[in-house]
C-alpha positions, 0 to 999 in steps of 0.5 A: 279506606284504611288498610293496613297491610303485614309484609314489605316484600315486593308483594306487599309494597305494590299491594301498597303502591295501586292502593295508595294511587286511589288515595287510600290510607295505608300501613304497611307492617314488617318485622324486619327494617325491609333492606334484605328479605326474600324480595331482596336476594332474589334473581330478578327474573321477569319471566311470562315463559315459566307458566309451568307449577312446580307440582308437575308429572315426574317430579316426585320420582326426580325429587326422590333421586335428588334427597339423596344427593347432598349437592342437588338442587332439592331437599325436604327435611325430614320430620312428622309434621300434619301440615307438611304431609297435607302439603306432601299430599296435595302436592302429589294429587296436583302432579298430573297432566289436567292439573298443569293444564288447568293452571298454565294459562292462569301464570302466564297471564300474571307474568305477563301482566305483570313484567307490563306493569314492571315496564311501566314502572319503568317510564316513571322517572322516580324509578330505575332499577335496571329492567332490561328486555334481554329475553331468557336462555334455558341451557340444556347439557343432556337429551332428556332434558333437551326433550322437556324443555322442547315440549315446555316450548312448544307448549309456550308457541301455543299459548302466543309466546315466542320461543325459540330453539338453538343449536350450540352453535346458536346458543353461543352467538346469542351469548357473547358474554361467555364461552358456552358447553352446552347439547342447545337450548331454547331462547323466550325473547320476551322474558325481563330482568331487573335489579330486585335490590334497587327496585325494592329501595325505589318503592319504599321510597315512592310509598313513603312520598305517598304518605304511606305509613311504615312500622318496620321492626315489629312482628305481629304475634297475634290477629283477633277476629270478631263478627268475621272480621279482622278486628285489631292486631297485636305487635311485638312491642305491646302495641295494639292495632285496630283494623278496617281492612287488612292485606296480609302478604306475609310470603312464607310466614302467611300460614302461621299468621293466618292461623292466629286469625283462625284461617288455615292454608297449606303453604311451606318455606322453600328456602334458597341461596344467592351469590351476587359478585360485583364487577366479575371480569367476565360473566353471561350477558343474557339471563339463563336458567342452567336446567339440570342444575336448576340454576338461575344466572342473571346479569345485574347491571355490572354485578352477576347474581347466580342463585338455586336449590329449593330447601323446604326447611321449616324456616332453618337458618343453616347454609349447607355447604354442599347445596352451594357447592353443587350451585357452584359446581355447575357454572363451569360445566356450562361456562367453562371458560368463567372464572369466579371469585373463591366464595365466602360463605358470609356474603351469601343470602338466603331466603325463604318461598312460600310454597304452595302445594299446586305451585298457584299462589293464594290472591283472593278473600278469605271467605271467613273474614270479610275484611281480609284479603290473602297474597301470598304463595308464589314461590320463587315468582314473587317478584315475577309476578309482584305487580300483576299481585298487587294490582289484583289486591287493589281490585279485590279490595276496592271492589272493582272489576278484575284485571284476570281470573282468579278462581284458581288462586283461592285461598281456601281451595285445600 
């Protein structure tokens, strides 16, 4: 089959990569030079213990608190839009206990499969992209959060993940890296972690051994349809693109895409920062999630990449100060002995989640185009779950027998 596919993020290029391995002929088209996307800057946490979505019981009430807080981790900018309040709306009727029920065991497994197939990866001598099986920490300061993260816990023991409760005082002999101040935690040995950079410049590379096929620096700005199918795509530069078949693993730009084609989904960017510091002279050994702060610390190799915030912007490109004063700000309330370079704000990255409003990512047909398959919608777990995605697109597309059931992730539930 010829398939082209919109998107080289990390969705995309394994989309591409278990394609290519049945020896399909594959284009992948991307508006950028595919150097630092979303899939780029993110913490490279592998993680089968965040089988939670983000649409949860009590997070509206905390949402509501944190807009009002320039420092906090999350902000919606204000404006009368239609598809933002459908979002909004679904959102809300997907925060309740059924709903998170119904979808845990579904993220679970796709992170799961998924940090297999990362592991996989790994025994292929063409790819070295620093996984390593370091668990995760989530550290907590106060009570009430000690509550929620002991609940997600014992809800993990149940699903068959280890997970494991420390005092402070095991908090710190776990982390050797860094002085640690912290009411406890709880400990997810069998969470991964990688170097997203190297993974990604891995994969271009491999795909392009493949014979796969790149057009890099082209926007599609337009999708005619025909007879349901997907007919031809038209480029930035006047090109015109006739399609057999089409993956479209547009991240948070797949709404605006699939409208042009006459498919609406709900899906909102959810844009979020990044710091990485080369060689710090001290830094945390073990990948954490700082609860309170909503901030995720990984150690990269020798670098330490330290990321949060959820900003649903609509694509704006300004990098509040004060949201990254507040990441920053809570490094020495959990370490207080780190010590970090002053930030330039230049070396900062941003990128953009797509988010959907049940917090489950789009995998599956369009049920009006025969010849499309969706991917897309995984908010800050795209790289979590990439080749778990991939795998299933390469499924979906060829027929075959499922790896998971997907019913949940259709793309025209809304």
């Amino acid at each position: 089959m010829k398939i082209h596919i919109i998107g080289g993020g990390v969705i995309g290029l394994c989309s591409a990569w278990y394609l290519a391995q049945e020896g399909h002929e594959i284009t992948v088209i991307d508006k950028t030079d595919l150097s630092d996307g979303t899939s780029h800057g993110n913490a490279g946490m592998v993680v089968p213990s965040h089988f939670v979505p983000l649409a949860t019981p009590g997070v509206i009430a905390k949402g509501i608190r944190w807009m009002f807080d320039k420092r906090s981790p999350f902000f919606v900018k204000p404006r009368l839009n239609r598809e933002l309040l459908q979002w909004i709306w679904q959102f809300y009727k997907a925060c309740t206990p059924e709903m998170v029920d119904r979808a845990i065991p579904s993220l679970k497994h796709l992170n799961e499969w998924s940090r297999d197939l990362y592991r996989e990866f790994a025994t292929n001598p063409a790819f070295d992209f620093d996984l390593e099986n370091k668990g995760l920490l989530m550290l907590y300061k106060d009570k009430k959060t000690a509550r929620e993260e002991i609940e997600v816990a014992e809800k993990a023991h149940e699903m068959g993940l280890e997970a494991q409760l420390l005092s402070p005082t095991e908090v710190q002999q776990l982390e050797t890296g860094v002085k640690v101040d912290v009411l406890g935690g709880v400990y997810y040995p069998e969470d991964d972690h990688l170097y997203p950079n190297t993974f990604m410049q891995q994969l271009v590379k491999e795909l392009n051994g493949l014979g796969v096929k790149f057009k890099t620096g082209k926007s599609v700005v337009d999708i005619n349809t025909s007879n349901g199918k997907v007919e031809k795509l038209l480029l930035s530069n006047g090109q015109t693109v006739p399609v057999e078949h089409l993956v479209l693993a547009g991240g948070s730009w797949s709404a605006q895409l699939l409208k042009k084609a006459g498919v609406k989904i709900l899906l909102q960017d959810g844009k979020g920062y990044s710091m990485t510091y080369t060689s710090p002279t001290n830094r945390p050994s073990i990948p954490t999630i700082l609860t309170e702060a909503k901030v995720a610390v990984t150690p990269m190799g020798s670098d330490l990449r330290i990321g949060g915030t959820l900003e649903i912007s609509n694509f704006s490109e300004k990098i509040h100060k004060y949201r990254l004063e507040g990441i920053l700000n809570s490094m020495p309330r959990y370490y207080p002995e780190l010590t970090l370079p002053a930030l330039d704000q230049k070396s900062v990255w941003q990128g953009y989640r797509p988010c959907t409003p049940d917090g489950l990512p789009y995998i599956g047909k369009s049920r009006k185009l025969k010849n499309l398959v969706v991917a897309t919608g995984h908010a800050m777990m795209g790289m979590s779950m990439g080749p778990g995605t991939g795998k299933l697109v390469a499924q979906i597309m060829q027929d075959q027998p499922l790896g998971m059931e997907i019913d949940l992730f259709k793309v025209d539930r809304f």
